[in-house]
C-alpha positions in Angstrom: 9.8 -25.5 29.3 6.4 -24.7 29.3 5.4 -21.2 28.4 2.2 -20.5 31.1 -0.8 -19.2 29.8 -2.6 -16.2 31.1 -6.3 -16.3 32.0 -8.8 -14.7 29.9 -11.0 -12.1 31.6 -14.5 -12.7 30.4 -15.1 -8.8 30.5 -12.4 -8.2 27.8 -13.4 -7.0 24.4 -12.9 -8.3 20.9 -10.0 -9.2 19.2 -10.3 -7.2 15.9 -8.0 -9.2 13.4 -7.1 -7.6 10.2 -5.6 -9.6 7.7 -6.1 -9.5 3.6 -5.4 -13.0 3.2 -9.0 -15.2 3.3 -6.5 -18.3 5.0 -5.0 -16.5 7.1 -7.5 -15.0 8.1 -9.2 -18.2 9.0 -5.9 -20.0 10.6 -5.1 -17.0 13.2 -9.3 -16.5 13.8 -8.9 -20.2 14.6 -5.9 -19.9 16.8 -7.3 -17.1 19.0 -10.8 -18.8 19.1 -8.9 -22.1 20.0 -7.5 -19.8 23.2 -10.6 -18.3 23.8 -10.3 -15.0 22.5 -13.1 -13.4 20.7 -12.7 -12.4 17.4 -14.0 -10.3 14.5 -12.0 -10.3 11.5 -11.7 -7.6 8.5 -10.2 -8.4 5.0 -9.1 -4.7 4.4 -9.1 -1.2 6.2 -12.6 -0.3 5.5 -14.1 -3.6 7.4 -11.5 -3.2 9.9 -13.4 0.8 10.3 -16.7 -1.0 10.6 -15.5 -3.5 13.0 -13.6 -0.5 15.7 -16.9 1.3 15.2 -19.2 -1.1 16.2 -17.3 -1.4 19.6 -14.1 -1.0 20.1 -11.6 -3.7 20.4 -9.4 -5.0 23.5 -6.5 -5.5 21.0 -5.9 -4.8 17.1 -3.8 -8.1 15.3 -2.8 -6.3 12.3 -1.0 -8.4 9.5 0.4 -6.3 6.9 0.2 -5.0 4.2 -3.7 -4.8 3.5 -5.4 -4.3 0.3 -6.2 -1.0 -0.9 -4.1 0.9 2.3 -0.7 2.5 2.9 0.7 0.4 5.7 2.1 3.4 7.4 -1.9 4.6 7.9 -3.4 1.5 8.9 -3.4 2.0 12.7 -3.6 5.3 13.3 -6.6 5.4 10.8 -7.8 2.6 13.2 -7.2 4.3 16.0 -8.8 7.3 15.2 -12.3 5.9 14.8 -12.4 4.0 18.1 -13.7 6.9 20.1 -11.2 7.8 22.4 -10.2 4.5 23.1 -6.6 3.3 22.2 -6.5 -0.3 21.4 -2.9 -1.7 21.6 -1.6 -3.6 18.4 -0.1 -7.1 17.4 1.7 -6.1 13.8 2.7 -8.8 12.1 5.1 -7.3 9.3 7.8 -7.3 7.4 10.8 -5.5 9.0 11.3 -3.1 6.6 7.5 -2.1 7.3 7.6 -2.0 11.0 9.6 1.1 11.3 7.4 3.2 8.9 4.1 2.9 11.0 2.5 5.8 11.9 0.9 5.1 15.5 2.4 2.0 16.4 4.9 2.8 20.0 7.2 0.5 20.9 6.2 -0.5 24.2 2.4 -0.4 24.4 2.4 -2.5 20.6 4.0 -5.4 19.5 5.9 -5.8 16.1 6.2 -9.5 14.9 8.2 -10.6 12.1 5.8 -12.8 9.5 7.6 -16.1 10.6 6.4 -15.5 14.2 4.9 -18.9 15.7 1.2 -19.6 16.7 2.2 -19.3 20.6 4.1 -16.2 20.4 0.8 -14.7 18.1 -1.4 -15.9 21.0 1.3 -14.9 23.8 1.3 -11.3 22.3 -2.5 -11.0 22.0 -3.1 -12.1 25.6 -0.5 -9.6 27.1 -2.2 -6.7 25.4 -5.4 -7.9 25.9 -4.7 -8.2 29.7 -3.2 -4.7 29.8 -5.9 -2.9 28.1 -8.5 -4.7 30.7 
């Protein structure tokens, strides 16, 4: 069966993907490009800074860990430089990370194990995108 896709609001923000691998990087900028999403990526926490300061994003697809951070910091020192403005999160991390990050509510983010599939990385970022619009 046929998952259906949801339709991309031209009015919604930036996805800001931060990942510290340069590949993967590249392969899940590709994916969400491939699905339309707009997309500004960040090798580390400090890009990832600059990126939610220049505007701030619809949705956050964090794959963890990052170079140079403590995992458990990573989103709510994301969050607190977006101005208010509380982008939900795609985590991509190992389990025994999940539970240990400060910010992240079950709920409003989304936890995904590292052997998550392309469509369920894409079907994530589009349901928070579309709830944040």
């Amino acid at each position: 069966m046929e998952r259906e896709s949801l339709p991309i609001a031209p009015e919604a923000g930036p996805v800001l993907l931060c990942a510290g691998e340069r590949d993967l990087r590249l392969a899940l900028g590709g994916l969400l490009r491939a699905a339309g999403r707009n997309v500004r990526t960040a090798a580390d926490l400090g890009e990832a800074a600059s990126g939610v300061i220049s505007g701030p994003p619809a949705c956050l697809l964090v794959v963890l860990p990052l170079p140079r951070s403590e995992a458990s910091e990573v989103l709510s020192s994301l969050r607190g430089l977006s101005g208010g403005k509380r982008a939900p999160a795609v985590v991509i991390a190992p389990p025994e990370q999940a539970g240990r990050l400060e910010g992240f509510r079950s709920g409003e983010d989304v936890w995904l194990s590292p052997t998550a599939s392309p469509e369920e990385i894409v079907e994530a970022v589009g349901r928070l995108v579309a709830a944040s619009a």
